[in-house]
N, C-alpha and C positions, 0 to 999 in steps of 0.2 A: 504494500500500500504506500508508494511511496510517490505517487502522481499528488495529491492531498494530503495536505497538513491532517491532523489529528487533535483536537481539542477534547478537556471532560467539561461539560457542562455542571458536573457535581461543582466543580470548581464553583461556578458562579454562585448556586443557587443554595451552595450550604458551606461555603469557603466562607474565609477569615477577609479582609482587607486587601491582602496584600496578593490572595491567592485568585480573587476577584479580579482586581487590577491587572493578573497576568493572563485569565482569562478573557478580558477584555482587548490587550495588546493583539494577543495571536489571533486571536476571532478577527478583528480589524484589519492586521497584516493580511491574513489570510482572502478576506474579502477584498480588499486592497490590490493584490498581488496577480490573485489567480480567479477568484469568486465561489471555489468551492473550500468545502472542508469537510470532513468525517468527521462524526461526537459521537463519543462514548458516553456511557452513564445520563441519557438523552429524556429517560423518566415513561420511555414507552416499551411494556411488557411483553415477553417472548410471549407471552400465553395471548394477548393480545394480535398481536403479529400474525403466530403462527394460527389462527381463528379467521382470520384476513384472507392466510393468502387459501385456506381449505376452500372457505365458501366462493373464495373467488372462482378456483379452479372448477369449482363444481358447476357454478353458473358458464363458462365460455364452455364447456362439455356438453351444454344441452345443445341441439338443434338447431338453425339459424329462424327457421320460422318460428320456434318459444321464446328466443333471445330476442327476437322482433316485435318480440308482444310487448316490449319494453322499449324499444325505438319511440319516440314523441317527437312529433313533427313541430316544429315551432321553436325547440328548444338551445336551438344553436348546439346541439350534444352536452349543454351544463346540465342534464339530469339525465339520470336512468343510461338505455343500451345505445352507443356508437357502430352502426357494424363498419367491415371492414372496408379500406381505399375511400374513406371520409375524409379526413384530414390529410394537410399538408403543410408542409413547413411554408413561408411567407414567400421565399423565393425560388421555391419549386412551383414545377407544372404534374409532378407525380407524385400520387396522394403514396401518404408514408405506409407500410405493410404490416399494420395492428384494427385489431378493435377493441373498442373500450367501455367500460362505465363508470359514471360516475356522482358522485352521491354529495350534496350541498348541506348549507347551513340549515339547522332545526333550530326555531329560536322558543325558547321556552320562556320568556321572560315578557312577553305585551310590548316587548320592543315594534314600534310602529316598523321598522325598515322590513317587518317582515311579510310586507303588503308585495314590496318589490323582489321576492324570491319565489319563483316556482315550488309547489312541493316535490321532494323526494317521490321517486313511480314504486308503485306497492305492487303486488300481487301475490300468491300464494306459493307463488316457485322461489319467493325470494325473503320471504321472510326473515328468515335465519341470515341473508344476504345483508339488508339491510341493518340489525342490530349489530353485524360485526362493525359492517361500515362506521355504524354511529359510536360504538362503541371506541372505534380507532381515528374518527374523527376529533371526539373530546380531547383524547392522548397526545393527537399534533398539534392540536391550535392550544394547548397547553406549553407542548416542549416548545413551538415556534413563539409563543409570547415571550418565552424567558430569552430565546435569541434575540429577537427586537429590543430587548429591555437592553444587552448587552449592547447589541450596536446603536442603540441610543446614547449609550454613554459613551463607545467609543467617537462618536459625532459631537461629542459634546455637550446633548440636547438633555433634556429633564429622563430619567429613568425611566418613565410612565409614559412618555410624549408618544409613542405609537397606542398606547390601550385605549382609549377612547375610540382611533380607526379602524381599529380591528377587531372590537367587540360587538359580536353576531357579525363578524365580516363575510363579505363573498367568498371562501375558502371554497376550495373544491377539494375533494379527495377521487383520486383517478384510479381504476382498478386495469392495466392494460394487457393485452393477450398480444405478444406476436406468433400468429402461429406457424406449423413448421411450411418452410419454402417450401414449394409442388417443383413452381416452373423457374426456369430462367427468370430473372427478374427484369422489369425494364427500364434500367438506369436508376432505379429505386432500392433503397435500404429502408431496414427495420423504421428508422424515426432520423429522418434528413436533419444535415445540422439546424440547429435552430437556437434561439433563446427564449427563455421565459416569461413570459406576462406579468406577474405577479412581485408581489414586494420578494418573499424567498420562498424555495420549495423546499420539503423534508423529503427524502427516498429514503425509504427502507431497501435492504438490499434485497436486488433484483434476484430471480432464480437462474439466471445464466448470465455469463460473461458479455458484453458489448458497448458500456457504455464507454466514449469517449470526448474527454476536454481538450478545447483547443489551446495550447501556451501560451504565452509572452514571444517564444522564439516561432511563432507559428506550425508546431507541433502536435498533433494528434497523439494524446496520451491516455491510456487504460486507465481508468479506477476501477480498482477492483476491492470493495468495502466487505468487511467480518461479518461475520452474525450478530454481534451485538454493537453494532455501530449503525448510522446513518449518515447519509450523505447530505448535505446540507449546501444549497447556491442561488448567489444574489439572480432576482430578477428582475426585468426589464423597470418594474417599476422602482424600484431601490435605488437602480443605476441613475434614473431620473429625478428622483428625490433629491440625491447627494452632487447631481452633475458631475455624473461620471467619477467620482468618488469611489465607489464603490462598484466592481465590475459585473457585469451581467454577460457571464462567462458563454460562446460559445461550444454548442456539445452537438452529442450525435446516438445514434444506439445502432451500431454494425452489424450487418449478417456474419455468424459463426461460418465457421471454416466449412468446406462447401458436403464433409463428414458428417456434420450437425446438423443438417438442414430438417432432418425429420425431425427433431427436439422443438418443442413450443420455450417462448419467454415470456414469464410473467413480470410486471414491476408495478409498485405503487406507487407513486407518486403524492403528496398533500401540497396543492398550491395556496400559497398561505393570501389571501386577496385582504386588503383593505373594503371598507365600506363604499359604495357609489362614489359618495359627496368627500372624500378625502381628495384636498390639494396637493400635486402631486409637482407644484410650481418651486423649480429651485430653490434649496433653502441657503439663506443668503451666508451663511459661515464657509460653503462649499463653493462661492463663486468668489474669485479673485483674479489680477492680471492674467497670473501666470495659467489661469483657467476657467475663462470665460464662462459666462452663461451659454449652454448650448440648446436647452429645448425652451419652447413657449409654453405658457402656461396650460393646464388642464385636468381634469378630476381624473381619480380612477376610472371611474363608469365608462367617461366618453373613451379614455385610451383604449379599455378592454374590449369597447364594441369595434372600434377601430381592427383590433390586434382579430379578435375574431374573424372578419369579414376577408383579412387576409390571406388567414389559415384553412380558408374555405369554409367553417361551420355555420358562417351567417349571411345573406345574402346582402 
């Protein structure tokens, strides 16, 4: 593992001062530097996890016509079944080789912003689906609060200055299947490079090898993350908070060697979103000579529908 730094989050969340302070440095470098990083000690449970990726497995093993009973027209694929060759990276013309689903904010609290979220698709095949989902949804927007918290400090900002945008935020948690290659591909991999939409994303580790960071030297690099780690990187929206501060790392997710092709890959993903109405307009300690202002201003909402329409999921 040696593409990604390595941080314990225990540090932060139950460290002394000083141990704090150090977990703040490397978290910062790290996002600084490259935009990824692997945490250990992250506060989300094997038992959890491993409850994730069963039901997951179980639901892309049904059928395509019961998997499509959860397809919803309308939804840009932020809820319930994505099938397959939907999505594509922004600067491709060939949609990327997965299907996916994925499961949103439940707000339990008469928070109004919950007017503006679809609900979660139910149905009887998924039951058990969905409670893992929510169950490992509370887990992420738990562990990714306390990374906010961090890179709040390391920006300098008040410790809390992201909880208010990210409380009942647009998060998504993505369940994705690539499944195994048949044919020749055409010019198309698993998940074309791309970056991220969101402020950061948590992965838990994937079930097979492919994902790759692009360097500093312009190099295609492995991460390859433990079982008890997650992989953790700035996105697109962060990059834009901090003006380029903080980087919103190019990545990719490769076809296995051409041996593997029968093997399916599963990965989760948690994109950690802010609320709609969050300004997303450079904050002014991140803009100086030596690094101008570079984006105009604008809210989460508008960027993300943007970013979607892109990606193909929205018209």
């Amino acid at each position: 593992m040696n593409a990604i730094p390595i941080v314990d989050l225990s540090l932060f969340t139950n460290g002394d001062t000083v141990e704090r302070e150090k977990f703040v440095k490397d978290l910062g470098s790290a996002f600084t530097e490259i935009g990824f990083v692997a945490v250990v000690n992250h506060g989300i449970s094997d038992e959890t996890i491993a409850k994730l990726y069963e039901e997951t497995k179980r639901f892309f093993a049904f059928d395509l016509n019961t998997k499509r009973k959860f397809e919803i027209e309308g939804l840009a694929g932020q809820r319930g079944y994505t099938s397959f060759g939907k999505e594509k990276a922004k600067q491709s013309n060939v949609a990327d080789l997965k299907e996916f689903y994925q499961y949103g904010q439940t707000v339990e609290d008469g928070d109004e912003i919950k007017k503006e979220y679809p609900g979660n698709v139910n149905g009887v095949e998924i039951i058990d689906l969905n409670q893992s989902f929510f169950n490992a949804y509370r887990a992420f927007e738990k562990s990714g609060n306390y990374l906010l918290n961090a890179i709040a400090v390391y920006l300098g900002l008040d410790e809390k200055y992201f909880e208010p945008h990210v409380h009942n935020g647009n998060s998504i948690l993505r369940a994705i299947h690539y499944p195994p290659i048949l044919n020749e591909p055409q010019s198309a991999i698993r998940a074309e490079q791309h970056e991220d939409i969101n402020l950061i994303t948590l992965l838990v580790g994937a079930s097979a090898d492919g994902l790759e960071v692009l360097n500093q030297q312009n190099e295609w690099v492995a991460v390859k993350s433990s079982p008890n780690q997650i992989v953790v990187n700035v996105g697109d929206m962060l990059q834009r908070l901090t003006n380029n501060t903080l980087r919103s790392t190019t990545h990719r997710v490769v076809n296995p060697p051409r041996d593997l092709w029968h093997t399916s890959r599963f990965s989760m993903p948690f994109f950690l979103h802010p609320r709609s109405d969050m300004k997303l307009n450079c904050l002014s300690k991140c803009i100086s000579n030596e690094n101008p202002l570079h984006y105009p201003p604008i809210t989460a909402g508008e960027y993300l529908n943007e970013r979607l329409i892109e990606i193909g999921l929205k018209k």
